[in-house]
N, C-alpha and C positions, 0 to 999 in steps of 0.2 A: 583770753584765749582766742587766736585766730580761728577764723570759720572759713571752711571751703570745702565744695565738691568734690568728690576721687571718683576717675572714671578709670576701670580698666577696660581699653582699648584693645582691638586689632592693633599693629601699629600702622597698616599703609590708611587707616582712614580715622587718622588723627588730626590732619591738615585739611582733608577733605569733608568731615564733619565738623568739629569742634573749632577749626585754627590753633595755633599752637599758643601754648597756656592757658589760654582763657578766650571763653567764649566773647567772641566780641565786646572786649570790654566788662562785660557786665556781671558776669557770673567768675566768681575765683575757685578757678577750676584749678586741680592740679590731677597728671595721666599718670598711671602705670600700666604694664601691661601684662602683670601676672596675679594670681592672687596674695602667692606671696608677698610680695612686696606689696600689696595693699596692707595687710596684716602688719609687715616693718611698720609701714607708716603711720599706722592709728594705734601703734603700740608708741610710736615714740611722741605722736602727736595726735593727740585724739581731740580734734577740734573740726572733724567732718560732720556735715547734717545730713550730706544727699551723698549715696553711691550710686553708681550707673555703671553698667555690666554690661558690655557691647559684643564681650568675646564670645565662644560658643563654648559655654562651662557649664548647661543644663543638668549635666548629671553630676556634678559637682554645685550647685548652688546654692539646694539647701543646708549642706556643711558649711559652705560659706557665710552663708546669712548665718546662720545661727552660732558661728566665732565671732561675727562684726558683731553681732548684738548685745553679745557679750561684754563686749568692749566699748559700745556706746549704745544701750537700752533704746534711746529714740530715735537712732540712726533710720531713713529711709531709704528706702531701696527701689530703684527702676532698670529694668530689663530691655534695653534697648535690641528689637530682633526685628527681621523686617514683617515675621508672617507667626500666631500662634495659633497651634487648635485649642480647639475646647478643655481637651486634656490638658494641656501645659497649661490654660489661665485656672483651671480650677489648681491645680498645683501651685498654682503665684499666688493664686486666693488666698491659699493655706497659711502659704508661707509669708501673708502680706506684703508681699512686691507687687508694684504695680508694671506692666506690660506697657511700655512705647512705642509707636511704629516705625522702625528706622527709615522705611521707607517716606515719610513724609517730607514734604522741605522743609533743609537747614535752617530757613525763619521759624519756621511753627517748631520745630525740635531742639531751636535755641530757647524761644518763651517759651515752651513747655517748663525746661529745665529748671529756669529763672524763675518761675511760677512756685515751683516746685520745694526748689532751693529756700527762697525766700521764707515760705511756708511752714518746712522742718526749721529754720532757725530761729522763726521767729517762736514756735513751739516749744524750742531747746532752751530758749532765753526764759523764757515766761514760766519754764517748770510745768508746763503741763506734759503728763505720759498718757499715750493711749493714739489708736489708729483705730480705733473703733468710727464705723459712718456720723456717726454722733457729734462725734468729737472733732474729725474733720472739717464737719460741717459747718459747727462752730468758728475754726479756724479759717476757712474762709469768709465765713460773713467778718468776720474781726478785719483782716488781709482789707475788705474791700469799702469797712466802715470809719477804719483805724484814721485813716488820713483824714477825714473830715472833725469838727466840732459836736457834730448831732447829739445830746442825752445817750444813754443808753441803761436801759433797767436789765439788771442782770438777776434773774431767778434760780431756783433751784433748791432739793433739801439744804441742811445743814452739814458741811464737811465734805461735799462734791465739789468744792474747788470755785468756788467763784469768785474769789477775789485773783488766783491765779489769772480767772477769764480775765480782772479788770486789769492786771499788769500787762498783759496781751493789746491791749485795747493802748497801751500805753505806750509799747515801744513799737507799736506799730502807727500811732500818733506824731503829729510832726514836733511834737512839744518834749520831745526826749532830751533836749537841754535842758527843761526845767522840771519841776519838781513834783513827783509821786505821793500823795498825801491820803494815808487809811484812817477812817473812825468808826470806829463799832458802836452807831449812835444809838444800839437799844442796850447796849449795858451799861448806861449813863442817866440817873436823875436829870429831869429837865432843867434845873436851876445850873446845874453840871454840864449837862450838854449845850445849854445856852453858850456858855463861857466860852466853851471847847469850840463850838461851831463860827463862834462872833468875834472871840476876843473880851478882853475887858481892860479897862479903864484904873490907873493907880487909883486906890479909895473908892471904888464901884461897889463893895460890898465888904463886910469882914473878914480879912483875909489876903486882902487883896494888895497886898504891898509893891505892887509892880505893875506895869502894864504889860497885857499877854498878849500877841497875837496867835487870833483863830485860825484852825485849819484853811478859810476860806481864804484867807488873806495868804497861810504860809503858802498856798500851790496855788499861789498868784501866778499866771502863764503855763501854769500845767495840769495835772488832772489832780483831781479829788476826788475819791471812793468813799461813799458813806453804806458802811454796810448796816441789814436790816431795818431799813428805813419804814418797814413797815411797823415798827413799837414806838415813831414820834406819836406822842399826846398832840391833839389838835393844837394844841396854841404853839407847837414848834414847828406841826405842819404851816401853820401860816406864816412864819418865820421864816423859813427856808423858801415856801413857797417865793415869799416878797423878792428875797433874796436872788433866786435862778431870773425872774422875771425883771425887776431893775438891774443884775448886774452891781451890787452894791450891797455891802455891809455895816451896820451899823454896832461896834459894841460897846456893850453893859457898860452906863456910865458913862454914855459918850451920847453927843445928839452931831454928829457933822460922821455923813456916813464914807464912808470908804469906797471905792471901786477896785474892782476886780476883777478878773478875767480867766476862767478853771472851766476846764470841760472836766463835767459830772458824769459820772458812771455810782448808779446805786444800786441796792442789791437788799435780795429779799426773799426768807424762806416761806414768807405764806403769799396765799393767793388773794394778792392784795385788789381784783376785781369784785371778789367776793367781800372783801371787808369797805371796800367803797360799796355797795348795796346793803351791805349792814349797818352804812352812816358811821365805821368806824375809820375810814380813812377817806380823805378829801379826793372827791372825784377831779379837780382842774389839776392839782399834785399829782395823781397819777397819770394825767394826760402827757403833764409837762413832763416829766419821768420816763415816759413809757413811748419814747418817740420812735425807739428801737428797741425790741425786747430778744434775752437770748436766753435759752430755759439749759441751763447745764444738767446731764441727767443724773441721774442714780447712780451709783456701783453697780447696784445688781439688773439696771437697763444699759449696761456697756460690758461684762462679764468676759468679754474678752480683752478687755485691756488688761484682767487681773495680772498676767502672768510678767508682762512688762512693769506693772508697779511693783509686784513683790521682789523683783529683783533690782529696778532701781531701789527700794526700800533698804535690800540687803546689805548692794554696796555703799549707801550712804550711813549703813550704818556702820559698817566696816573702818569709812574715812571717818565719822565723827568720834564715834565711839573704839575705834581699834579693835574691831572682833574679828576675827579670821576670814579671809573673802568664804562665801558662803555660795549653795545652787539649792534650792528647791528640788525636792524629787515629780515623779508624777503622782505617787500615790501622794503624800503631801499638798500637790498641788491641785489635785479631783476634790479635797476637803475644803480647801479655801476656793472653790470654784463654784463648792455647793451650799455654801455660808452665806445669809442674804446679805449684811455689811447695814445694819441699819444707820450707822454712823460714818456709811461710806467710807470716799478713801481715807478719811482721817483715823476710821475705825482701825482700816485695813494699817497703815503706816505703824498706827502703836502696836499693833497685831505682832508685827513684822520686824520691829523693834526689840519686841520682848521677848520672842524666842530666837530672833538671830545672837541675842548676848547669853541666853541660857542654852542653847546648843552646844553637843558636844564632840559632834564630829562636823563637816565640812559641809555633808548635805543633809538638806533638813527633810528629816522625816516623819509621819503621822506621830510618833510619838512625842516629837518634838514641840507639837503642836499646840495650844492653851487645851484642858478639856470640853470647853466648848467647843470648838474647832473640830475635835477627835472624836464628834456622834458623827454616825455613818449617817450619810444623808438619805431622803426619801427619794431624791430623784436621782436616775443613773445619769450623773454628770460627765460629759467626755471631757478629758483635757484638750484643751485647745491649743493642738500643734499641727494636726495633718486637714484641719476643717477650716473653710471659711467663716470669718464673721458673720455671714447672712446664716450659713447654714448651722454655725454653734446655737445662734440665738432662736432659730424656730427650732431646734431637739429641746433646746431646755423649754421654751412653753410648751411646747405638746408633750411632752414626758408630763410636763406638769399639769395639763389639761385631762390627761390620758386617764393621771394616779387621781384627780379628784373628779374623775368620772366613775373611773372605777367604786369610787368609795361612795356613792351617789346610788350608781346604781344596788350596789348592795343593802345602800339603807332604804330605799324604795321596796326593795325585794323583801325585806323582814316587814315593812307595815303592810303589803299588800296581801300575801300569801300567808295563810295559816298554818304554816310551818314550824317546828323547832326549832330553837336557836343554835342546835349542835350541826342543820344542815340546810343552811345556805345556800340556794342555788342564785346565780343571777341571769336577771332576763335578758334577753336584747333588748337595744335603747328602740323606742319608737322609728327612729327614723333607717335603721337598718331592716335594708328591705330586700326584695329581689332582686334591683337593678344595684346593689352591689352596695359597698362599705360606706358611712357616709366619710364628706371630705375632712380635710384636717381644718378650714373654713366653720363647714358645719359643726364640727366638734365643738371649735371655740366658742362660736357665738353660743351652743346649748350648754356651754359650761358658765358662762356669762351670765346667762337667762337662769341659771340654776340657783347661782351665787346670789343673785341680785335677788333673787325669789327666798333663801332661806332667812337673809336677813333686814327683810321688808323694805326694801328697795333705797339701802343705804348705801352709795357706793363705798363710800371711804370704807364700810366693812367688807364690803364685796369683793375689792382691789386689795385687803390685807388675806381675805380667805383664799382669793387666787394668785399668790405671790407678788402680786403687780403694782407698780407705783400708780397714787391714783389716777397720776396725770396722762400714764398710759392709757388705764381703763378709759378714760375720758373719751380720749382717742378713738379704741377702739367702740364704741358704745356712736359714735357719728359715723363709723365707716359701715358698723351694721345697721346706721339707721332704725337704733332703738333711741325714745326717748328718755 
């Protein structure tokens, strides 16, 4: 499918901004100059990554955005104006468009675009959904690491998408003529993964009626992803290790080694720092590995991408399985918004799967939902449509910091005061005082301090009491400068 940029213009500063067709060469741009006809066009050809919105259609935009979106889930959007207030970006916020200054020069508002471009296509290619700061962020270290050879350790849970990250990493690599090569080298015996990794030799072992080449050998000139590289047994860690560091293979059954040439991207759900300090993984292996690390988050630390996967999820399920095109309602979608996703997006996809083919009418509603999904959650979750991402994601922790304050302070109140249990009073927290409420700061870190206090200073228990990934808490636990 062709890729290119739709901009509706003004039309007298079509020539005067952009040049006609295409921005200098470089960006494939194609103009319209009404909404409608942007709609024609991505009805008949939905292969845009970037729109750009030049005209003055403010009070029409967020109807806009939200038919494009429809029609292409990871479509980006920029608002080229020359001047916004405050009010109008918090509104772009919402609505995830980002704000351009028209007023700058045609050079910087060319590579703006080209930046920009680049970025959503390489996104759209790669399958990754989500405009969360996270996720961006991501995207551009990929954008800016992609062309070189360098290692690159890709972390994160189970089922948050990092092997998507290492196809990213891929066609944004200069080696896109050659070849993509995955191994899931912790579901593999080592006698097995030798083979898979090396190669073997006709007659190397029983069985072995053929000569096989190894992954290393098949994405000779291109990349190789070994995912969970953190469950090799030490004696394949020194295998691989030998491997990355001569640049050469030797396999099973053979003594005249091989060379080869494969930029590595590996990947790994535990914190393989820790497990080198436990002497379960080679400290110079993770050095060589870890030359660039990129941590993909959670589900439930990106909370706002939900609403763009569940409907990618929809329509793919639509196109694979033929189910009726499908929407999400909002009550529907406040449930999956308040669901932690321990299995992240993959949880979410079969999630999404399963009740788009059992649904019975067009929009999915809370009853449509699996019963786990249909407990009313403890936090008032907002949908995430008229909020920005900075500010969805600080309601839902302090909602969440708030209810296990609350519930804190009442268990304090029953041991402290001789009371009956039919009447409950609770106190003020210490730190509310004269000089006024404490801050939403203050709150966290004494929900933190609470956490970490009831379950004797385990974090991993501490980060599952306060909804938090632990690598969050981590986080936050060095910005409050606790140890």
């Amino acid at each position: 499918m062709r890729e290119y940029a739709l901009a509706i213009l003004t039309p007298p500063t079509q020539d005067e901004l952009l040049g006609p067709g295409r921005a200098d060469g470089a960006l494939p741009l194609q103009v319209v100059h009404s909404t409608g006809d942007a709609l024609a066009q991505l009805e008949r050809e939905p292969g845009c990554r970037l729109l750009v919105v030049e005209r003055e259609c403010e009070p029409q935009l967020a109807r806009l955005v939200h038919r494009l979106r429809r029609l292409i889930p990871a479509l980006e959007v920029l608002w080229l104006a020359p001047a916004v207030g405050a009010a109008p970006r918090q509104e772009l916020a919402a609505l995830r468009v980002d704000w351009l200054d028209r007023s700058l020069p045609r050079a910087d508002v060319l590579r703006t675009l080209q930046h920009r471009f680049q970025r959503a296509s390489l996104q759209a290619r790669a399958g990754i959904i989500g405009r969360s700061p996270r996720i961006l962020e991501i995207l551009e270290t990929v954008l800016q690491i992609g062309p070189t050879d360098i290692p690159v350790l890709v972390t994160g849970p189970s089922g948050a998408g990092k092997e998507l990250v290492a196809r990213a990493l891929y066609l944004a690599s200069r080696r896109t003529d050659q070849a993509f090569v995955a191994l899931n080298v912790g579901a593999l015996a080592e006698s097995v993964l030798e083979s898979e990794l090396f190669g073997h030799e006709k007659g190397a072992f029983t069985g072995a009626v053929a000569r096989k080449a190894g992954v290393f050998e098949a994405a000779d000139g291109g990349t190789l992803f070994l995912d969970e590289v953190g469950e090799m047994t030490p004696h394949m860690q020194v295998r691989l290790l030998r491997a990355l560091d001569q640049g050469e293979v030797t396999p099973v059954g053979s003594t005249r080694p091989l060379r080869v040439d494969v930029r590595l991207v590996a990947a790994t759900n535990r914190m393989l720092q820790e497990a080198v300090r436990r002497g379960e993984f080679r400290e110079d292996l993770y050095y060589r590995l870890k030359v660039v690390q990129l941590e993909v988050p959670s589900l439930a630390e990106r909370r706002e991408d939900i609403p763009d996967l569940v409907q990618t999820f929809l329509d793919e399920s639509s196109r694979v399985y033929g189910t009726p095109a499908r929407r999400v309602s909002d009550a529907a979608l406040r449930l999956l918004l308040a669901h932690d996703w321990p299995g992240n997006v993959r949880e979410l996809r079969n999630a999404v799967q399963g009740f788009a083919v059992l649904a019975k009418n067009p929009s999915i509603e809370p009853a449509d939902l699996p019963e786990a999904l249909r407990r009313e959650p403890t936090l008032n979750v907002p949908v995430l449509v008229h909020r920005s991402p900075e500010q969805t994601e600080r309601d839902i922790i302090l909602n969440s910091l708030l209810a296990l304050r609350r519930d804190l302070q009442e268990a304090l109140a029953l041991l402290r005061a001789e009371r009956p249990l039919s009447a409950v009073v609770v106190e003020p927290a210490a730190d509310v005082t004269a000089e006024g409420p404490p801050t939403w700061r203050d709150t966290e870190k004494e929900m933190i301090l609470h956490a970490l206090a009831a379950v004797g200073g385990n974090r991993r228990l501490a980060a599952e009491r306060l909804g938090l990934a632990e690598r969050t808490l981590y986080r936050k636990l060095k910005a409050f400068g606790i140890s």
